[in-house]
C-alpha positions in Angstrom: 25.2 -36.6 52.8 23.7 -33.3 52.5 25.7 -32.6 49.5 23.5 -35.4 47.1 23.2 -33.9 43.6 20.7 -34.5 41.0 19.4 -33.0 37.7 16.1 -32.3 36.5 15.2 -33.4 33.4 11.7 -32.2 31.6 11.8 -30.1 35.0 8.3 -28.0 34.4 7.7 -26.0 37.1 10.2 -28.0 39.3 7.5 -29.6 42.0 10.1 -33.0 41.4 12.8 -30.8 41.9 11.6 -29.1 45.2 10.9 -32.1 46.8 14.4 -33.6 46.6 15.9 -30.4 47.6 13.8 -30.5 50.7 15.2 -34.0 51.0 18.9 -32.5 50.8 19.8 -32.8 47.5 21.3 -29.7 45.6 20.3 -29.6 42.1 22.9 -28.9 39.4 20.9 -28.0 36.3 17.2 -27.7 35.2 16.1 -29.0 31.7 12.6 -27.6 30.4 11.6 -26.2 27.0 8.9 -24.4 28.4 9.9 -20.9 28.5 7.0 -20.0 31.4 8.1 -23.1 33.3 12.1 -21.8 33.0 10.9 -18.5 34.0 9.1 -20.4 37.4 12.3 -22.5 38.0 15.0 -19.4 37.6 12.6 -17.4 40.4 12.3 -20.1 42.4 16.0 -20.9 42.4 16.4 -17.0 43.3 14.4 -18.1 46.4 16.5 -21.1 47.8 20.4 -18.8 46.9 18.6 -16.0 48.7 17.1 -18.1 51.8 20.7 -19.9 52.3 22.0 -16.6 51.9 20.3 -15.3 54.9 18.8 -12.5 52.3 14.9 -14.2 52.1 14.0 -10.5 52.5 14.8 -9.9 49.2 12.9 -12.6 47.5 9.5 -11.4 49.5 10.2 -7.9 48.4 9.7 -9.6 44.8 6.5 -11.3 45.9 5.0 -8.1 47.0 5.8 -5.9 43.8 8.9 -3.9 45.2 11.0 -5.2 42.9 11.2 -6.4 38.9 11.9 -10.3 38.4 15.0 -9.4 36.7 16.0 -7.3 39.8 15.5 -10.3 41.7 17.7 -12.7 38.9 20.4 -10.3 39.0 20.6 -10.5 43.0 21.9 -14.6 42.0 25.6 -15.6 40.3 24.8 -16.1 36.5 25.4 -19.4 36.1 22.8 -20.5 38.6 20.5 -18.9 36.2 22.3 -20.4 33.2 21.5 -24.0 34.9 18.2 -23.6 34.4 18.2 -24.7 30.6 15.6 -23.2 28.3 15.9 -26.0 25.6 14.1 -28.5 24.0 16.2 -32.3 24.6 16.9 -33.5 20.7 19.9 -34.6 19.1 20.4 -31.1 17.8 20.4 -29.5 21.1 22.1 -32.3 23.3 26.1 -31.2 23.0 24.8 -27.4 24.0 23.0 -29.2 27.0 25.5 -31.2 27.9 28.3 -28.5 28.1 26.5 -26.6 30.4 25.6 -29.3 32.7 29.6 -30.3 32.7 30.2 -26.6 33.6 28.4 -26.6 36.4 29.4 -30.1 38.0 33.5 -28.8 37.4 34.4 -32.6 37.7 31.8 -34.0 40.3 30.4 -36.8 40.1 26.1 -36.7 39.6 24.6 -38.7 41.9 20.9 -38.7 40.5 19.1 -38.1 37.7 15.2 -37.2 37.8 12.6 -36.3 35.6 10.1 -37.8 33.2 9.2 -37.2 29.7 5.9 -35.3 28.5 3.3 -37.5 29.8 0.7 -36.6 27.4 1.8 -38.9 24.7 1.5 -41.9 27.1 -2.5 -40.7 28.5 -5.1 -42.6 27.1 -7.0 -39.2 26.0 -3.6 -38.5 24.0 -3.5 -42.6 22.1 -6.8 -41.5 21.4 -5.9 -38.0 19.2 -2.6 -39.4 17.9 -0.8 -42.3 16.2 1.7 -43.5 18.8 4.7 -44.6 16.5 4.6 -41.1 15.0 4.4 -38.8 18.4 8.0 -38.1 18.8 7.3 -37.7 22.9 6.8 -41.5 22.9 10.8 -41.8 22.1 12.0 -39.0 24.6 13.1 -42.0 27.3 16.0 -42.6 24.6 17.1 -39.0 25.5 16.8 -39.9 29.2 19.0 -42.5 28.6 21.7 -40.7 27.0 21.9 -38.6 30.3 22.1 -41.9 32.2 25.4 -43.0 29.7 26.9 -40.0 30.0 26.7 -38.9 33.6 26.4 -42.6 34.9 24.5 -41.5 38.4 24.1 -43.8 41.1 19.9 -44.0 40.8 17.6 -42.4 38.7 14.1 -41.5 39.5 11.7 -41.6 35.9 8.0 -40.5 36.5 4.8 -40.9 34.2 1.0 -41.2 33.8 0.0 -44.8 34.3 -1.6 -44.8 30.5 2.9 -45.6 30.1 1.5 -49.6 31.5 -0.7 -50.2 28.7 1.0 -47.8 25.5 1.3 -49.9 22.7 -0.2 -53.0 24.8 3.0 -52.2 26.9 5.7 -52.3 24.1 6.9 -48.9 25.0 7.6 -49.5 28.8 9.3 -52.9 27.6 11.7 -50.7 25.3 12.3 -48.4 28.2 13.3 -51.1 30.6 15.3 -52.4 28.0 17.4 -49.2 27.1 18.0 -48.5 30.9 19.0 -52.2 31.4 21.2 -51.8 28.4 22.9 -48.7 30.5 23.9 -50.7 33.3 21.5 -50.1 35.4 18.5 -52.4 37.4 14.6 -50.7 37.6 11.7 -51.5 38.6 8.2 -49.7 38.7 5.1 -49.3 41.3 2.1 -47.0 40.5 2.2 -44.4 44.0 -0.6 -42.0 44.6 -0.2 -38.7 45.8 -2.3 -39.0 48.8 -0.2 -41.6 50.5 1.7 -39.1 50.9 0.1 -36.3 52.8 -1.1 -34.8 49.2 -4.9 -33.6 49.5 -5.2 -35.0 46.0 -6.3 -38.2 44.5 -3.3 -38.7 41.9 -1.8 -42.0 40.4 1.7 -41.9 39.3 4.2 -44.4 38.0 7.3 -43.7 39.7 10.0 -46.1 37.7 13.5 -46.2 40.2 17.0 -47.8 38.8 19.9 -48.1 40.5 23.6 -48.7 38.9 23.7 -52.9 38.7 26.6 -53.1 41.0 25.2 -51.5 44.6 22.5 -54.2 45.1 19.5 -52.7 45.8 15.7 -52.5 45.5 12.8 -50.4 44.7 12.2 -48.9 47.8 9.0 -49.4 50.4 6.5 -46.8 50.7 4.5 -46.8 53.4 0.7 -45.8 52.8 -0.4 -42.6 54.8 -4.5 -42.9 55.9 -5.2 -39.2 55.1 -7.0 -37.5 58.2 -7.6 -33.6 56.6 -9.7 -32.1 54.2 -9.7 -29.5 51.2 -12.2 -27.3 53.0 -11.1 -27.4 57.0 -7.8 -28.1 56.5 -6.2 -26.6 53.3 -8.2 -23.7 52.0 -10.1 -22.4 55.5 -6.7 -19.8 55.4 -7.3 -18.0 52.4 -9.4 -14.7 51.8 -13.3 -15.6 50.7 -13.3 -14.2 47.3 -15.7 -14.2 44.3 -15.7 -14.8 40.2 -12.6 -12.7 38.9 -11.5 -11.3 42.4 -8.4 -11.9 43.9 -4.6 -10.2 44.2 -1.6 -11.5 41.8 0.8 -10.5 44.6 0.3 -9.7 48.2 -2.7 -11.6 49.7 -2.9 -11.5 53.5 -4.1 -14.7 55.1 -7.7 -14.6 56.7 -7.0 -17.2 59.5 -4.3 -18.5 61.3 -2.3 -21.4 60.3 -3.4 -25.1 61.5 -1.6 -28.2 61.7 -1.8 -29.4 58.2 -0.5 -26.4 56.4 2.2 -26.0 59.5 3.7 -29.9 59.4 3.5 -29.6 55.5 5.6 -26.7 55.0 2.7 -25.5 53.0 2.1 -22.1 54.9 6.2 -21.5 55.1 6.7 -18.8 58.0 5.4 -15.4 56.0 1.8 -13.7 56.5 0.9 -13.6 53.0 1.3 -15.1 49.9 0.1 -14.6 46.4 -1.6 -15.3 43.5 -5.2 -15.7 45.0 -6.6 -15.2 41.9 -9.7 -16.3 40.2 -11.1 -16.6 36.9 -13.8 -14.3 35.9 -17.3 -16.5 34.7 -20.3 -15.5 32.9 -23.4 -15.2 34.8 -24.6 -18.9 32.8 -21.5 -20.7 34.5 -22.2 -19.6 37.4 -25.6 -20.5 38.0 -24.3 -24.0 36.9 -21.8 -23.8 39.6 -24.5 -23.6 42.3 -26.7 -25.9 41.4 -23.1 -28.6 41.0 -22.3 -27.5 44.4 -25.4 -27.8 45.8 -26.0 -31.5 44.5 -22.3 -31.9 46.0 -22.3 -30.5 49.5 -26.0 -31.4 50.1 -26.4 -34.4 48.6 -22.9 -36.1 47.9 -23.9 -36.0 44.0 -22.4 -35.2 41.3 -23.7 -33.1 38.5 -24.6 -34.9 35.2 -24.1 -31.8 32.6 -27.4 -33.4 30.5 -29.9 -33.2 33.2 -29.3 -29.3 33.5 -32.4 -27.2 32.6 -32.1 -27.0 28.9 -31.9 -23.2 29.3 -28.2 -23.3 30.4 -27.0 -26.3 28.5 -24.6 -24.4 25.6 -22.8 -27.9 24.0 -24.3 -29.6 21.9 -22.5 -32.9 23.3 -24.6 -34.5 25.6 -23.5 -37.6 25.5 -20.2 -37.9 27.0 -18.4 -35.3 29.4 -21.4 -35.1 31.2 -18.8 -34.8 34.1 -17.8 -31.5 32.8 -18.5 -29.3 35.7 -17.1 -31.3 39.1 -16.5 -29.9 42.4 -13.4 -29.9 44.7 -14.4 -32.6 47.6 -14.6 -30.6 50.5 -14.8 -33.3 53.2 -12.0 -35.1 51.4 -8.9 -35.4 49.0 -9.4 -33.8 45.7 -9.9 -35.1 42.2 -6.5 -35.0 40.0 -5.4 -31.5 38.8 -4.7 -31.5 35.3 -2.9 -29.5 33.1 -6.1 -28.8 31.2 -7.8 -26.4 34.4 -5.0 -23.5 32.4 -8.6 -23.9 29.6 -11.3 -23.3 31.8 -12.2 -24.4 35.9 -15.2 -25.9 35.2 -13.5 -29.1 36.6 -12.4 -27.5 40.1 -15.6 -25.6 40.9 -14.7 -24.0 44.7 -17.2 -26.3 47.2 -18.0 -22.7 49.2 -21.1 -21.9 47.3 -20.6 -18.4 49.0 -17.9 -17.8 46.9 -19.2 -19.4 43.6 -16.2 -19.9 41.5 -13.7 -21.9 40.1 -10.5 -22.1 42.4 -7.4 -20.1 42.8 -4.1 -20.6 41.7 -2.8 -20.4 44.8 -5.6 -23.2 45.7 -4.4 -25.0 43.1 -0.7 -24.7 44.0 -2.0 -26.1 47.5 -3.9 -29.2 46.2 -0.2 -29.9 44.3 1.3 -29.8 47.8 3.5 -26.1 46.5 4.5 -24.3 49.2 3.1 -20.3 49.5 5.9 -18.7 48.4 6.0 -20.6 45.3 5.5 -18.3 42.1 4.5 -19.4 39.0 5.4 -17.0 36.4 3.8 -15.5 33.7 0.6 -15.4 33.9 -2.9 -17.3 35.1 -3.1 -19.4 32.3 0.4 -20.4 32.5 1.0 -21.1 35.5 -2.5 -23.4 36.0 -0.8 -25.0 33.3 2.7 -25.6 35.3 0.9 -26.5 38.4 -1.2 -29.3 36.4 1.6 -30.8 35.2 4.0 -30.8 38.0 4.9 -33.3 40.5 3.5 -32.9 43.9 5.8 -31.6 45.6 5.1 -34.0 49.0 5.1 -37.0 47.2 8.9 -36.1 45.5 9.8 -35.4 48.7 8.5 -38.8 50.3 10.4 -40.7 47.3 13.4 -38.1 48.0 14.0 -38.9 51.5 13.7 -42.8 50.7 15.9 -42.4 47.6 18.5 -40.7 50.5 18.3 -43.5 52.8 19.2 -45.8 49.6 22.2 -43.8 48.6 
């Protein structure tokens, strides 16, 4: 049972990925045509080769600067690095995708296919910008379906925004269903959030699950988790107390000793350090509005309404809406949804320590997404805030792994 396979399709950074591999699966190829997300996925599939190999040494020697990333590719066989598949999924580019995916199953069977389409086309802020019919992201689920023809896998797991309900008054999840139903399979759809699942994030997800027609099953119970931590005591109190534009791309050593939510959540992983504590530099006028959101916050369980700043710090012109512009992390709770648009500026995740006066980390933000601390996003900042906005916590997949297993 160990043995499971799956493959990752519109993989990002892989936080999908590395929850089903902490279920037990073994994943045969990555799909991304993000180049910085690729880069993420080869590094971190340098991690799990090494760790199996008993040679986990080596992949901390890249964390702390010893050694080059390609030092640490070439320590892996090639073609584990060639599953990682830098290309965007067309019809132009499907027969190269699909040769080296046979390649690397040699005649196995796939037993899982994962993975959802760009989810931006479905969000309401995206309808908003665009005209559906025309985005060619709203017609990417054919793709997925070609996968599902061709490799015929017991279940798939398909995960979106849940703008995908109402798209086109619902027409588009209608087609999906359709195509998939068409393919032989049987689906079905719940919306899950991320903190029934241990995540210390408010996140809503729709987490569509199919199963071939003839093995009789059902979507899958989740049970929901009452979440007893907190961002502040429980999943940042570890990290060095930095300020605006401090912090260490590698080696950071940990302030504190672990505690039981980073320890039963595999988020603090065994190693005294981890990296990319790093935060954004801000100009003396953000930061004065950072105070005053945290203070309202912390002290009085407000939020800050951008328009009712003094007028000498108010620099848009837009008054009207946004007015949420600058929010802070809940400290005595989950946080707010990270999204992919905190790579822009972190006016969204102001840090609740008003000490430290800042946005957060990308390590913090790699922790409110559930990534373990020897997770590297590669790159740099901007890119790999990006990753982590768009990825998958990585406790949820594993939750929806581990149930996925028990179907199988």
């Amino acid at each position: 049972m160990n043995n499971l396979n799956f493959i990752d399709l519109f993989a990002g950074a892989g936080g999908l990925s590395e929850g089903f591999i902490r279920a037990g699966f073994e994943p045969i190829a990555h799909v991304e045509m993000n180049k910085d997300a690729c880069d993420t996925l080869k590094t971190r599939t340098s991690f799990h080769y090494l760790k199996n190999s008993n040679r986990i040494n080596e992949y901390h020697d890249y964390l702390k600067g010893k050694i080059t990333r390609d030092d640490l590719w070439n320590k892996i066989p090639k073609h584990l690095i060639k599953s990682v598949i830098n290309k965007e999924i067309s019809a132009e580019t499907l027969p190269f995708i699909f040769d080296i995916i046979d390649s690397e199953l040699n005649g196995k069977e796939v037993d899982l296919i994962i993975g959802g389409p760009p989810c931006q086309a479905y969000s309401v802020a995206g309808r908003a910008r665009k005209n559906m019919d025309d985005d060619p992201r709203n017609h990417l689920y054919k793709y997925y379906v070609k996968f599902l023809e061709r490799y015929n896998p017991k279940m798939f797991v398909f995960e979106n925004v849940p703008g995908i309900l109402s798209a086109n008054n619902g027409q588009y999840l209608d087609l999906i269903f359709n195509a998939v139903k068409e393919a032989g399979y049987e689906l079905d759809k719940k919306v899950l959030n991320a903190k029934n699942f241990n995540v210390l994030q408010d996140r809503k997800r729709v987490i569509i699950i199919g199963w071939k027609k003839n093995l009789n099953l059902k979507y899958p119970d989740f049970e929901e988790v009452i979440n007893q931590f907190e961002i502040s005591k429980d999943l940042f109190s570890d990290l060095p107390k930095i300020k605006s534009g401090q912090g260490e791309w590698k080696e950071t050593k940990y302030s504190k000793k672990t505690n039981h939510y980073l320890e039963s959540t595999g988020i603090r992983n065994g190693i005294d350090f981890t990296t990319q504590h790093v935060s954004r530099f801000n100009n003396e006028n953000d930061l004065e509005i950072y105070k005053i959101a945290v203070d309202k916050w912390v002290n009085d369980g407000k939020r800050l309404n951008y328009a009712e700043l003094p007028k000498r710090l108010i620099k848009h012109s837009n008054t009207k809406s946004f007015t949420n512009r600058f929010q802070v992390v809940n400290h005595k709770g989950v946080s707010h949804t990270v999204v992919a648009h905190i790579c822009a500026d972190g006016h969204y995740y102001i840090h609740p320590d008003i000490e430290q006066n800042r946005s957060i980390t990308v390590r913090e933000a790699a922790r409110i997404q559930s990534f373990p601390d020897d997770y590297f996003f590669e790159s740099s900042r901007t890119t790999a805030f990006k990753q982590i906005g768009n990825a998958v916590p990585v406790l949820m997949a594993e939750g929806i792994a581990k149930k996925i297993k028990e179907m199988i």
